[in-house]
N, C-alpha and C positions, 0 to 999 in steps of 0.2 A: 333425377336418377330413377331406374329402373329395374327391378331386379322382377330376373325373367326365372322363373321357377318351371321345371320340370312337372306335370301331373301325378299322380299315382293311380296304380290298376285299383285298388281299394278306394269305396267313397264312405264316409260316412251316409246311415240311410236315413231317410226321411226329410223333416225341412217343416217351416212354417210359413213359407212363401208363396204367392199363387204360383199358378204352374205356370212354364216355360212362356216367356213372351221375348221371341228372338228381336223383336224389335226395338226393347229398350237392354240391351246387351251394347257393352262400350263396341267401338268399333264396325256403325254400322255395313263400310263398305263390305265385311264377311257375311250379311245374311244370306245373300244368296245360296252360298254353299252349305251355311250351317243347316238353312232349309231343307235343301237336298240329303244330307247325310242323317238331319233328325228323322225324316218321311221312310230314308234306306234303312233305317234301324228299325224302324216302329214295324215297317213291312217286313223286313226279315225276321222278326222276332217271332213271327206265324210259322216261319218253320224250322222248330228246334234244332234239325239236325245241320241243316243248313248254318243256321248262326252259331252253332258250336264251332261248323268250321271255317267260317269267315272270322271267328274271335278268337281262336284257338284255345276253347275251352274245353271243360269235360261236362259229360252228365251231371256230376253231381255240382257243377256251377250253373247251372238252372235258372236261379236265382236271376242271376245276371242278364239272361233273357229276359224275365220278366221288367228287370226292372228299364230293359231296351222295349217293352212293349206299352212302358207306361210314359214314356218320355213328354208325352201331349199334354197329359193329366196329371202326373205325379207332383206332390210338393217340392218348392225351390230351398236353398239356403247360400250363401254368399260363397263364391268360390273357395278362396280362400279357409274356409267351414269344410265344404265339404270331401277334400280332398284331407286323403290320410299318411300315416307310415314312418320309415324311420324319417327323413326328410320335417316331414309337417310338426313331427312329434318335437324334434330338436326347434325349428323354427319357434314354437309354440305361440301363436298369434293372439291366442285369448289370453295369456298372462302379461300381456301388455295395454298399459294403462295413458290414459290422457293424454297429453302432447305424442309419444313415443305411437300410441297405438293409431293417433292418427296419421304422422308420418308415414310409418308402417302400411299400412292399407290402401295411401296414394301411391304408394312407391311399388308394391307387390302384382305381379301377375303371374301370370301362366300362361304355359304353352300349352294345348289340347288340340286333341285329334279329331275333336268333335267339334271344336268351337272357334280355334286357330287360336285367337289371341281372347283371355280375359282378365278384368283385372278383380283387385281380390271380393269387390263387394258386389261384381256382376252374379245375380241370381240365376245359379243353374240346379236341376234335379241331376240326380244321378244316374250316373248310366256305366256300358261297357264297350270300349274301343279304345283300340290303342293303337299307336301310329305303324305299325309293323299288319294290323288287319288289312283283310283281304275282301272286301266285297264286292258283291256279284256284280253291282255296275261296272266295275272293269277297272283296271289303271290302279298303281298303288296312292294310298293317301298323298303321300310325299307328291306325288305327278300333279295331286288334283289340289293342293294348296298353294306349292309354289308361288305359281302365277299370280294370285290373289294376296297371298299372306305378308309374302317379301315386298312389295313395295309398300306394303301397310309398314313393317319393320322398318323400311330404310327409312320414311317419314317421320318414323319416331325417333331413330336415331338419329335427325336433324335438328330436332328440340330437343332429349334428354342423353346423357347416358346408359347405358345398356348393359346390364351385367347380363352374361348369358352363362346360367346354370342347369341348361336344360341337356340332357344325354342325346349322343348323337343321332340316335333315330327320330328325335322331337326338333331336333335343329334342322335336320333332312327336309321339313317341313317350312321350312323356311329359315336360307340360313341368313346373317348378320354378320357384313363382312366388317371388321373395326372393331368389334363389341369383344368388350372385358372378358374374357374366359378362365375358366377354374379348375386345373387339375389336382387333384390331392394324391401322396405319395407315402407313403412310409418308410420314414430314412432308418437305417439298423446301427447295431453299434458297427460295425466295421464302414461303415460307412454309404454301401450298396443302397439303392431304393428300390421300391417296389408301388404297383398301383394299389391304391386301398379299396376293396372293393364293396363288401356291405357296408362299410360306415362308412364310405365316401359319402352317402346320403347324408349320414350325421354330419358330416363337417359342412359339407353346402348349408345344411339348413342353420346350423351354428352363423355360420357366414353370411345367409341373408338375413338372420335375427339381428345381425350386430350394423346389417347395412339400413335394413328396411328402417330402424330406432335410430338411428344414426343424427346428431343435431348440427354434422357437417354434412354437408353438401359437394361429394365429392366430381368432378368433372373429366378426370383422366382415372387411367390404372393406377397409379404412382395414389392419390387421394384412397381409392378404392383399400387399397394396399395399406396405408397408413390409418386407416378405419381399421382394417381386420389385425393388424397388431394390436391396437389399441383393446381391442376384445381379448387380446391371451392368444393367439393364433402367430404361428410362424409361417410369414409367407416369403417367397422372392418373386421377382417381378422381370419380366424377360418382354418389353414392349408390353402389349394389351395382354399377353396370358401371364395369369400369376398361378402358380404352383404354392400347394398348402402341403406343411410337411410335418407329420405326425410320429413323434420317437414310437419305437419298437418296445 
């Protein structure tokens, strides 16, 4: 199994890893691209005003340029590390120990705008892009990974399961047609539901902490499903998408 994690615009900064080497990154058939987008960063980061608005940043995120100009040289740390927020925070990957943690870390990836597919102990620096950027080489992200990214996906989901908890604009990127999907809801007392919106993060990352540690092995939705009760979650199951439902 699989569990496909969204990225976060926040990284944690720094790292003790040598810098960037795309070539021992899981999933080589992506360097190519990753190539070209680390090179479009690194050059666009020479002009501020420019990268503000291919990232849709402000001045005072600066920072984030810089840390797009250092992407060559700068220090790595394990994806999974250096991605933050409410999501990672609930997940929380360093509090898990021995058997569980290593589970956990074969099973965990990501989906990035920069990298397509990593998984949690591929070494990356931090940087800033996110799948909705615009740059100057033309075409949006979504255009320029498709092609590449999705039959990397359909390959994998011929060998594993796939939870795909990734938000629509990260799935545009390559979607997964089959793959387990997660909405969470907030049911009321009268009964009515609603989408939850900032803690929908918390609940996914709740839900791949209890899948990535998981000592079943699950192969359908229905397994997937039976895992996240077992964590204290109330879910239903409607084919491959399960809905998580959170009292008011």
């Amino acid at each position: 199994m699989i569990v496909l994690l969204p990225p976060s615009e926040t990284k944690r900064p720094g790292g003790d890893g040598p810098p960037l080497q795309l070539g021992t990154l899981s999933v080589p058939e992506l360097t190519p691209l990753r190539r070209a987008l680390v090179d479009e960063l690194v050059a666009l980061a020479a002009d501020p005003e420019a990268s503000r608005k291919a990232l849709a940043i402000s001045a005072a995120q600066d920072a984030e340029i810089q840390r797009n100009a250092e992407l060559h040289s700068a220090a790595t740390m394990p994806a999974i590390e250096r991605y933050t927020g409410v999501l990672y925070d609930a997940l929380d990957v360093g509090s898990l120990r021995g058997a569980t943690a290593t589970r956990a870390r074969a099973r965990l990836a990501v989906g990035s705008a920069l990298f397509g597919l990593l998984r949690a102990d591929d070494p990356i620096p931090a940087y800033r892009l996110s799948a909705s950027s615009k740059l100057p080489a033309g075409g949006t992200l979504a255009s320029r990974w498709k092609p590449v990214l999705e039959p990397v996906l359909a390959q994998l989901q011929q060998q594993e399961l796939i939870v795909d908890l990734r938000s629509g604009s990260y799935e545009a990127l390559g979607k997964i047609p089959g793959a387990v999907t997660v909405d969470v809801y907030t049911e009321h007392p009268d009964g009515r539901r609603t989408v939850v919106s900032h803690f929908n993060k918390a609940h996914k990352g709740r839900l791949a902490r209890a899948l990535a540690g998981s000592r079943a092995e699950p192969n359908d939705a229905a397994a997937v499903a039976t895992v996240a009760r077992r964590a204290g979650m109330r879910v239903e199951r409607d084919g491959a998408q399960l809905t998580v439902l959170v009292t008011a």
